[in-house]
VOGU-3710 file (C-alpha; in Angstrom, 3 decimals, decimal comma):
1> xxxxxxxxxx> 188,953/44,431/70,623  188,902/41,663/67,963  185,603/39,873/69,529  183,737/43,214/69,599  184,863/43,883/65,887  183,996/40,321/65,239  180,635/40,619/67,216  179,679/43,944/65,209  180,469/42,036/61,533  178,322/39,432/62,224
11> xxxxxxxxxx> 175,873/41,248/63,411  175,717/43,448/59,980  175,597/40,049/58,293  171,830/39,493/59,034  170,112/41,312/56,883  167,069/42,201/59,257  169,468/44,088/61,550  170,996/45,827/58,257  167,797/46,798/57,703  167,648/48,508/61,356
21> xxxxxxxxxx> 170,722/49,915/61,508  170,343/51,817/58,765  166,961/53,522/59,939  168,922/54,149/62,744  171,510/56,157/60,869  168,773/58,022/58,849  166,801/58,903/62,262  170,283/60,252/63,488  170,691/62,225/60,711  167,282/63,751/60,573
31> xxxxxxxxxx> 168,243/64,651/64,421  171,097/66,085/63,464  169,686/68,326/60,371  166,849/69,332/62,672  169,447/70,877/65,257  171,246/72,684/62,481  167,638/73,981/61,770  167,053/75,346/64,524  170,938/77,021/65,486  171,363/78,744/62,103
41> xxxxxxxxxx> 166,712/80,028/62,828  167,428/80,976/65,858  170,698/82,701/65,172  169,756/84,897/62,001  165,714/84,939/62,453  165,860/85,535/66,597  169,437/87,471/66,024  170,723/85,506/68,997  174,066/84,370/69,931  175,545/81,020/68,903
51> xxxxxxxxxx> 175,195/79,696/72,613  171,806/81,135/72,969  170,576/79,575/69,439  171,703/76,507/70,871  170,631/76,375/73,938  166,886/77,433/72,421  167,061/74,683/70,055  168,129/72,311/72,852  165,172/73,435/75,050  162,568/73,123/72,215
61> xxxxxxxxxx> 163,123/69,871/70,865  163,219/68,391/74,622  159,815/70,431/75,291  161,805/70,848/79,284  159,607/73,971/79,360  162,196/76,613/80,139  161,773/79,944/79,371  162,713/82,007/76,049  166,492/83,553/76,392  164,919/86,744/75,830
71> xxxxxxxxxx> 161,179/87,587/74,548  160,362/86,347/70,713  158,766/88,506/67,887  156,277/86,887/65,320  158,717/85,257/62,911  160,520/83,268/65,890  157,229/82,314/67,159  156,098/81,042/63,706  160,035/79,219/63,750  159,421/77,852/67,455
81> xxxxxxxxxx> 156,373/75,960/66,574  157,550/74,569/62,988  160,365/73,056/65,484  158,660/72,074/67,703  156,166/70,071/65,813  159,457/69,042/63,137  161,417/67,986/66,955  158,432/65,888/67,968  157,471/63,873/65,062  161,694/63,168/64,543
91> xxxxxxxxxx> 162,624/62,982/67,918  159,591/60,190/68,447  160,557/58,680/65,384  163,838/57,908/66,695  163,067/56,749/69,857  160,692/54,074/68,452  163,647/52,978/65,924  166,378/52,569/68,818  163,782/50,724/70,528  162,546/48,355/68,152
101> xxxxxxxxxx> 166,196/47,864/67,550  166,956/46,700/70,650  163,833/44,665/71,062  164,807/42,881/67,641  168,111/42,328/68,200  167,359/40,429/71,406  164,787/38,804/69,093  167,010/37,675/66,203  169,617/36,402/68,706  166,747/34,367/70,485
111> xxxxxxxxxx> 165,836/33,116/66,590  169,066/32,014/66,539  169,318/29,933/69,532  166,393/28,132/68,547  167,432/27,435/65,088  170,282/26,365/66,171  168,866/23,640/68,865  166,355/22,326/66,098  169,331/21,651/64,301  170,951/19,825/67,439
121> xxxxxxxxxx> 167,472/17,995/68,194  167,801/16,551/64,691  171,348/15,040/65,493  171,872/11,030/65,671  174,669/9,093/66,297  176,550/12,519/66,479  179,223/13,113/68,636  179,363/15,210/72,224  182,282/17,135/72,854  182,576/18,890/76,415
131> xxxxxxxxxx> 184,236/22,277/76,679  185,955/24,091/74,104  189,610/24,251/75,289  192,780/23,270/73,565  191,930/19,676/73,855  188,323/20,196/72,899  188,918/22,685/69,385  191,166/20,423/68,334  188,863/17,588/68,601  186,251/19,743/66,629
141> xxxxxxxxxx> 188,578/20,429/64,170  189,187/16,891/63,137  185,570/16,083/62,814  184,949/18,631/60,991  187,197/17,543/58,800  185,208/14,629/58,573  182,490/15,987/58,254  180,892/13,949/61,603  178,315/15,905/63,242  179,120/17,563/66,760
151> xxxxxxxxxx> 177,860/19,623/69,593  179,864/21,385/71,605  178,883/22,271/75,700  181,490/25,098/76,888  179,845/26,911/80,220  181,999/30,134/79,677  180,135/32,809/77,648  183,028/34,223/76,369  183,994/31,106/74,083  180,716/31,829/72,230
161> xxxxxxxxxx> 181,782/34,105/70,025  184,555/31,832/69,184  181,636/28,965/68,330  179,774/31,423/66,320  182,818/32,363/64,032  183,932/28,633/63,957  180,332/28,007/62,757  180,020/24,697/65,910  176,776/23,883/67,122  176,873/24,524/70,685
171> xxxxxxxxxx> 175,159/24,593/74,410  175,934/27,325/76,911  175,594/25,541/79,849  177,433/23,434/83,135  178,230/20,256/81,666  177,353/18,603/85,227  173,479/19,252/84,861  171,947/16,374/83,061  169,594/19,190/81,529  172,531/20,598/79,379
181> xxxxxxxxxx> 173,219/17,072/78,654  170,453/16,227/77,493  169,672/19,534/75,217  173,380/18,276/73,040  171,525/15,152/72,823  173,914/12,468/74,872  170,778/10,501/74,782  170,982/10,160/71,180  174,452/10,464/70,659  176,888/7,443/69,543
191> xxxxxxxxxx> 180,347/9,279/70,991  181,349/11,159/74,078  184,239/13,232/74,385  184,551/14,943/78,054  187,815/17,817/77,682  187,290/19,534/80,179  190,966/20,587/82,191  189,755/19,776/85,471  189,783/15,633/86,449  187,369/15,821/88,479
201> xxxxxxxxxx> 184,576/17,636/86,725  185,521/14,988/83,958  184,613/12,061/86,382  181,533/13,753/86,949  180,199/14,390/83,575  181,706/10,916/82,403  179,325/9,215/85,008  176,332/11,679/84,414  176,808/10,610/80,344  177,026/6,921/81,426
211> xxxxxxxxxx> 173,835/7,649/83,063  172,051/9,379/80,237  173,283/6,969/77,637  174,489/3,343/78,468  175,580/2,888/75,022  177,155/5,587/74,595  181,281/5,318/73,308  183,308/7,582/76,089  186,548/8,992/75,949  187,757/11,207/78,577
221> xxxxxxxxxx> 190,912/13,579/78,972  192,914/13,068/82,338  195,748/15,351/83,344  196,747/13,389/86,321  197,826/9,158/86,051  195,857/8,500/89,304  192,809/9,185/87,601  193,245/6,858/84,847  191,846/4,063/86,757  188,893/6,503/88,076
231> xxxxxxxxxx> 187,591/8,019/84,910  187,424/3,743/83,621  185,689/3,092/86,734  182,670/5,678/86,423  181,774/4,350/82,557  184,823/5,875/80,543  185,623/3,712/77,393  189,331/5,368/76,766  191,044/7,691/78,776  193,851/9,833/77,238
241> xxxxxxxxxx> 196,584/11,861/78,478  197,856/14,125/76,574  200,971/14,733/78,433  201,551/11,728/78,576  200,652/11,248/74,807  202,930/14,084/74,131  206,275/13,089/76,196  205,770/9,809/74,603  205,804/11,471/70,874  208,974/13,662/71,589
251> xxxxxxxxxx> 211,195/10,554/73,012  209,948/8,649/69,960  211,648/11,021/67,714  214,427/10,602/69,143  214,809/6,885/69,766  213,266/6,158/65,814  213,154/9,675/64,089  212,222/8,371/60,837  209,362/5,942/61,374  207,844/8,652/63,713
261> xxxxxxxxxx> 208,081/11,523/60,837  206,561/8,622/58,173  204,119/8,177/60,836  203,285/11,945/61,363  202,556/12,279/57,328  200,389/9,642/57,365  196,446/11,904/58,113  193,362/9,926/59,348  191,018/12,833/58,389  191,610/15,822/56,570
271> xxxxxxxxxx> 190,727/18,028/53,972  192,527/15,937/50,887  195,290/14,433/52,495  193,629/10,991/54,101  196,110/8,066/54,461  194,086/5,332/56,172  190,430/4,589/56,122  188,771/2,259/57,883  185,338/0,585/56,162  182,563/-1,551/57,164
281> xxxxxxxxxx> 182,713/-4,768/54,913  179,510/-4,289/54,610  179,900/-1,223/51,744  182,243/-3,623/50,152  179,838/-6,370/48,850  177,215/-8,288/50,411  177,464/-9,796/53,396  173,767/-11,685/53,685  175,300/-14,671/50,567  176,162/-17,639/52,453
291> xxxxxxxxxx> 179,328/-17,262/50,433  182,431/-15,836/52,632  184,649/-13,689/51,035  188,510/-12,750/52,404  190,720/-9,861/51,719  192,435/-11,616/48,865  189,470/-12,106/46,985  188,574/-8,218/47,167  191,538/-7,830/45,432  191,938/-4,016/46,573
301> xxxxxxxxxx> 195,127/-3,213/45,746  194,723/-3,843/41,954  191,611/-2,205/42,110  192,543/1,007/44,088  195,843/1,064/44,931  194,901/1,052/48,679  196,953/-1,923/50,741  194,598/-3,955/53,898  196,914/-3,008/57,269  194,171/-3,752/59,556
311> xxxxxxxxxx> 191,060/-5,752/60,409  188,459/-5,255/63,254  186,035/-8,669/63,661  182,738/-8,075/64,798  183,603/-7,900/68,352  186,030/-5,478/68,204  189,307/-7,143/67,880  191,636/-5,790/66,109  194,365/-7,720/63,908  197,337/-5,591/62,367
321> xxxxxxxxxx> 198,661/-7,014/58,580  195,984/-9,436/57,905  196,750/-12,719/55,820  194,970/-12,231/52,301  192,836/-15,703/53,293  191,097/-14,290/56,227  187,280/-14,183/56,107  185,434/-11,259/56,489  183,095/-11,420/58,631  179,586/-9,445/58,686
331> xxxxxxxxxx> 179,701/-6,258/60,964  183,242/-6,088/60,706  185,427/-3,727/59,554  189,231/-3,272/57,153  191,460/-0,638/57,949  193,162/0,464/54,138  196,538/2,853/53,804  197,029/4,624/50,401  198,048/7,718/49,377  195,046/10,209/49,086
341> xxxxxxxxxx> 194,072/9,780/45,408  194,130/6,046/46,266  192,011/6,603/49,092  189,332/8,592/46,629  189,495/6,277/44,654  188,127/3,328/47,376  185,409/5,827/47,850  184,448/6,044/44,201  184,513/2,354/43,608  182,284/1,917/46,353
351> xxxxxx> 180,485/4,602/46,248  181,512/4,831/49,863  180,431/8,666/51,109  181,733/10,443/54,317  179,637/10,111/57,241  177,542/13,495/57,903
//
């Protein structure tokens, strides 16, 4: 009941099919007067019954070609053909308006679909998640929030009404068929995120992505351990499982309750709550002077409250609680932790903006 509701509101939104809805209402209504017409003539002019009076207007405006209830005298034939001319000039009008409807809505939800895929084609270094389940919304969610562009592939039709209201790019289509790939632009894209509940049609769209894209960052879900090994095997950077994620959370709370509640306050992306942000040294000064700088000489935490827990060199490794000496490298990366004002305020200084 609630996705027909929702279909029908955002349908009204679009103000071409506003437009044709409400010739639709004024054809019904000139239907509708027309009938009345022709009841309340035949009734007092003809001096037939109510039945009769409708069944003549009924049999006159559908021109079926039955004969008169009983014979007419001049006035009723004078009424009979200002009906039926009125009938078929209304009656045709209508028709052509439910028509055209129905052709344009078809139409406008075609426009749509191309619109949208434009706006997909012009994607870069965006971010492919596959299927739209618990695992997959959430993921959507948290880019959003971060305003990282997405696609979403999700094969069952009925989720699309849930992508329109969410306002997600999307592909209807079976993940499995490098066509679908390809149309969310794996080819272009810089992330993969495969979420779909079933291992092995993971394994199979983790190795047609590989394919597509050998540069592309994977990261799989897994429900069973055993295929762990499997989804790294066929091209998967990072497998997760979340039960496994999620057992692991609940004993923490109980074995050290208050560093996992400090740790569930602290928000990598969010609205206006982010705790940690990790930036390229790059937007912090210039890395192309011969002259190295470290983490001290930044000087960060007088600057912007935000305190250096983290460093990534340029080859990935990471280093947790980095001594204020260490050289930063070019194509590396800090990871900060402040409290959200602090964290807007790294941006400002920097001018550091949110990836799109």
């Amino acid at each position: 009941m609630y996705q027909t509701l929702l279909s029908f509101r955002l349908i009204a939104m679009n103000p071409i099919v506003r437009l044709f809805r409400s010739r639709i209402y004024t054809a019904m209504m000139l239907l509708v007067v027309i009938m009345l017409v022709g009841v309340f003539g035949y009734r007092f002019i003809s001096d037939y019954s109510w039945v009769d009076a409708l069944y003549m207007t009924v049999i006159t405006m559908t021109t079926v070609g039955f004969g008169e209830v009983m014979p007419l005298d001049e006035q009723s034939k004078i009424f009979t053909i200002f009906l039926i001319l009125a009938s078929v000039i209304i009656v045709g009008y209508a028709l052509s308006i439910i028509t055209e409807y129905i052709l344009s809505k078809n139409d406008v939800e075609e426009l749509k679909h191309k619109k949208m895929q434009k706006k997909i084609d012009s994607f870069k270094d965006h971010v492919v998640i596959c299927g739209y389940g618990r695992n997959g919304k959430q993921a959507a969610r948290k880019l959003q929030a971060h305003h990282k562009s997405f696609v979403v592939i999700e094969k069952d039709k009925d989720v699309e009404e849930r992508l329109k209201h969410d306002d997600i790019p999307y592909v209807i289509g079976n993940a499995n068929e490098d066509e679908t790939l390809l149309l969310a632009g794996v080819d272009r894209a810089s992330n993969f995120i495969s979420a779909l509940p079933d291992d092995a049609d993971n394994l199979f769209v983790v190795l047609s992505a590989r394919q597509l894209n050998s540069k592309i960052n994977i990261i799989s879900r897994a429900s069973q351990e055993s295929s762990y090994e499997k989804l790294k095997f066929a091209g998967a950077n990072n497998v997760i499982l979340p039960d496994m994620i999620g057992g692991d959370h609940m004993a923490s709370l109980v074995v050290v309750p208050g560093l996992m509640e400090f740790i569930d306050n602290l928000a990598i992306v969010g609205d206006s709550n982010i705790n940690i942000e990790e930036v390229a040294v790059e937007k912090l000064f210039d890395t192309n002077k011969k002259k190295k700088r470290t983490i001290k000489d930044l000087d960060l935490r007088k600057k912007t409250g935000c305190t250096v827990i983290g460093y990534k060199d340029e080859n990935g490794e990471y280093t947790v609680n980095p001594e204020a000496e260490l050289p930063l490298a070019p194509k590396s990366k800090i990871i900060v932790l402040g409290r959200p004002e602090q964290i807007e305020e790294l941006n400002s200084e920097y001018d550091i903006e949110l990836e799109e």
